[in-house]
VEXVORO-748854 format. One record per atom (N, C-alpha, C, O, CB): x, y, z. Coordinates in steps of 0.1 Angstrom, whole numbers, padded with zeros to 4 digits, always signed. Glycine has a CB too. Example, Ala and Ser with C-alpha at 12.3 -4.5 7.8 and 13.67 -1.06 7.14 Angstrom:
+0132-0057+0078/+0123-0045+0078/+0132-0033+0078/+0142-0033+0085/+0113-0045+0090/+0128-0022+0071/+0137-0011+0071/+0129+0000+0079/+0134+0011+0080/+0141-0006+0057/
This chain:
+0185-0258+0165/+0180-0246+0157/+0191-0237+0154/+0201-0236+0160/+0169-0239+0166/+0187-0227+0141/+0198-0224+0136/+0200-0209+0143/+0189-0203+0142/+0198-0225+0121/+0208-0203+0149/+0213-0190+0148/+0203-0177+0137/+0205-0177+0125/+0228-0194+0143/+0196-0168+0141/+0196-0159+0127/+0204-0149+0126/+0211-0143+0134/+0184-0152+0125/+0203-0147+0115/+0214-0140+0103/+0216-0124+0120/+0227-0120+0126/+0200-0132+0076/+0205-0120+0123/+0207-0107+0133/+0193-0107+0139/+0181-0111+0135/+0212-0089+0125/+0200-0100+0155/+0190-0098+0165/+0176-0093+0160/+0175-0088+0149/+0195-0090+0174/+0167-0095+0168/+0157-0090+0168/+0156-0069+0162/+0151-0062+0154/+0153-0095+0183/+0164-0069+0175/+0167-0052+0173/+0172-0048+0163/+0169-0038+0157/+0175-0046+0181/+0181-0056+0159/+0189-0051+0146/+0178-0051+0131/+0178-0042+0122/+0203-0063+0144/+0172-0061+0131/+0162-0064+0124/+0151-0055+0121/+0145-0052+0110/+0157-0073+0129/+0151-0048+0138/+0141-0037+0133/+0142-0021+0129/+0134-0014+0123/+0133-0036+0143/+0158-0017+0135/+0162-0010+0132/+0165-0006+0114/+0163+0004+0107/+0169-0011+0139/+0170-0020+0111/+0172-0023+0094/+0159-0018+0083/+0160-0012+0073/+0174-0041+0091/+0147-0024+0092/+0131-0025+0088/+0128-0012+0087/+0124-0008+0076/+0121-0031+0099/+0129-0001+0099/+0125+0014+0099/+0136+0019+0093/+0131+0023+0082/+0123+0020+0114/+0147+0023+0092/+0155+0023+0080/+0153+0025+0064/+0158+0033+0058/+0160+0014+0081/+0144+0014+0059/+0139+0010+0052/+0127+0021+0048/+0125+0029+0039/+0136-0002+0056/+0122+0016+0060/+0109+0025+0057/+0112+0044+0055/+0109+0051+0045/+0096+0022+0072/+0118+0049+0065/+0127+0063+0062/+0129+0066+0053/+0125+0076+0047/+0137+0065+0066/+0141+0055+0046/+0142+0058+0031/+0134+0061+0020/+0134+0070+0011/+0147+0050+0026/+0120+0047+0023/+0114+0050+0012/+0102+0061+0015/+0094+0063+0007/+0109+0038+0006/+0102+0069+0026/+0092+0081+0026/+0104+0091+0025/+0097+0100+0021/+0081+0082+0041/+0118+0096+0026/+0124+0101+0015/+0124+0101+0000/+0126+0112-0006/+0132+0098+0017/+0122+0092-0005/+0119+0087-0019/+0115+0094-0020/+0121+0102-0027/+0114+0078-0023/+0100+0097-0016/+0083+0106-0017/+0081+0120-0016/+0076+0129-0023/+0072+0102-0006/+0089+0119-0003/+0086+0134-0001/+0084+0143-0003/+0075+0150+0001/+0088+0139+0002/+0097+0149-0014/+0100+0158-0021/+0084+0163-0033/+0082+0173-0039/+0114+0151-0028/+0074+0149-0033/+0068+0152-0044/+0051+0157-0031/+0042+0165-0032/+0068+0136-0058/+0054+0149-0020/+0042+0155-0015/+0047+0171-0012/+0038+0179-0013/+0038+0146-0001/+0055+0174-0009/+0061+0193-0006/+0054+0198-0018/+0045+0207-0017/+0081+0198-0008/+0058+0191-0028/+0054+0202-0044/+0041+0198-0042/+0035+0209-0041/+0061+0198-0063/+0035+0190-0041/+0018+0188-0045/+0014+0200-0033/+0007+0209-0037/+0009+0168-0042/+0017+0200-0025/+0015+0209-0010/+0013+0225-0017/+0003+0232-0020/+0034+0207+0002/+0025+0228-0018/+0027+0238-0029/+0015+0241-0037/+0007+0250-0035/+0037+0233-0039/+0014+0233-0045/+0011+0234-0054/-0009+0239-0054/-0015+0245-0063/+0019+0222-0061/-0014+0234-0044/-0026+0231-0039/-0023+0245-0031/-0034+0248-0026/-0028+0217-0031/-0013+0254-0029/-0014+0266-0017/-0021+0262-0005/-0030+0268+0001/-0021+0278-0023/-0013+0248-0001/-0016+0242+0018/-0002+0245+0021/+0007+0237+0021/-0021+0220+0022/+0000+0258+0025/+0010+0266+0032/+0015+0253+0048/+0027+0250+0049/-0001+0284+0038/+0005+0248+0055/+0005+0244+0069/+0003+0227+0065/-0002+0219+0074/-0008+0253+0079/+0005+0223+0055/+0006+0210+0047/+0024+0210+0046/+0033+0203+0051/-0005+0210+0030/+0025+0225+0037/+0042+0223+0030/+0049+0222+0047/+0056+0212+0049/+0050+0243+0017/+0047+0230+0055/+0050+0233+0065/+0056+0217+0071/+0068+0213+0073/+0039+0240+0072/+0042+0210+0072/+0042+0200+0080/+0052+0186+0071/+0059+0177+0076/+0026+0198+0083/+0050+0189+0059/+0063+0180+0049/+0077+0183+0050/+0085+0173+0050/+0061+0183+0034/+0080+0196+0050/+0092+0201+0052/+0096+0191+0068/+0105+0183+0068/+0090+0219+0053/+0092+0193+0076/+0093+0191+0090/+0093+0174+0090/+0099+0169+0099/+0079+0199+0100/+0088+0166+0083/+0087+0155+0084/+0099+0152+0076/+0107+0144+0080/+0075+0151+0080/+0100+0157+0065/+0114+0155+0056/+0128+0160+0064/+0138+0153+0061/+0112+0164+0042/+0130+0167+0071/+0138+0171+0084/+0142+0166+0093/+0153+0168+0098/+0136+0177+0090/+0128+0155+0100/+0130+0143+0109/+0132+0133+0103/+0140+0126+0110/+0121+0140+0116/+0130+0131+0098/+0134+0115+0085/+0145+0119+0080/+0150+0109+0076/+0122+0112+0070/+0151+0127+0078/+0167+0125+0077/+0175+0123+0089/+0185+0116+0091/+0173+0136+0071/+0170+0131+0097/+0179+0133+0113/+0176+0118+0114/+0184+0113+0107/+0171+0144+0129/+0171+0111+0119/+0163+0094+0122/+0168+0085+0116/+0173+0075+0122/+0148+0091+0118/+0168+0089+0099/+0176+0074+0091/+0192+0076+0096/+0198+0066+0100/+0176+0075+0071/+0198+0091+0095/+0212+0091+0098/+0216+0084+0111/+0227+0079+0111/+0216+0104+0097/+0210+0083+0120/+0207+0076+0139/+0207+0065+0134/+0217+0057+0136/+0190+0079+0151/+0195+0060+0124/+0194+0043+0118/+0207+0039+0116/+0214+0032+0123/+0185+0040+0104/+0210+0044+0104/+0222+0039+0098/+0235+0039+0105/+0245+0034+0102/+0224+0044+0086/+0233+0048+0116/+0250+0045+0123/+0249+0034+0133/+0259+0028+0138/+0258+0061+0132/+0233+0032+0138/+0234+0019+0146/+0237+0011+0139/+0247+0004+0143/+0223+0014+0152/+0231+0008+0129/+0233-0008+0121/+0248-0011+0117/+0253-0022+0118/+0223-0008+0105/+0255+0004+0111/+0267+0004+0110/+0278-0003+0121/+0286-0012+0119/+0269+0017+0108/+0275+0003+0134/+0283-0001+0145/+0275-0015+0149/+0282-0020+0158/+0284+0010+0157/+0265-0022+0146/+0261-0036+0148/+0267-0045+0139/+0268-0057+0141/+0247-0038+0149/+0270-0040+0127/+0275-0044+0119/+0289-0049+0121/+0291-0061+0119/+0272-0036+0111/+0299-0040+0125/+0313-0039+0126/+0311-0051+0134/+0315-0062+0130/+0320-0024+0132/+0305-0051+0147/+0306-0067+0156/+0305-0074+0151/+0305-0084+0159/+0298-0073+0166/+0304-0079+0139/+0297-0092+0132/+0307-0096+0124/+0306-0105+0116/+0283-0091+0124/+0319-0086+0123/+0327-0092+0114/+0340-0097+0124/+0349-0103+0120/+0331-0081+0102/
């Protein structure tokens, strides 16, 4: 059986990564709809989510970075 391309972990880290990014993508437009609707404790809660989802992907990507480096 063949070897895969990366661990399990790495795999998932790559996966949620993924997903971080693409609720970065979004966010910015759920804040303004937030806004925009005057849900004060909505914008609140977007802001805060957009705050952890950067802190989180940057953690993502320096794991994968340094799992990465082993592989070469």
């Amino acid at each position: 059986m063949k070897k895969p391309l990366v661990d399990n972990c790495t795999y998932n880290c790559i996966k949620q990564l993924s997903k971080k990014l693409c609720l970065l993508w979004n966010i910015d437009r759920y804040i303004a709809d937030a806004k925009d609707c005057n849900h004060k404790e909505c914008t609140k809660l977007f802001n805060l989510i957009k705050k952890d989802s950067e802190k989180h992907a940057k953690i993502l990507k320096n794991i994968i970075k340094k799992k990465a480096a082993k592989w070469r």
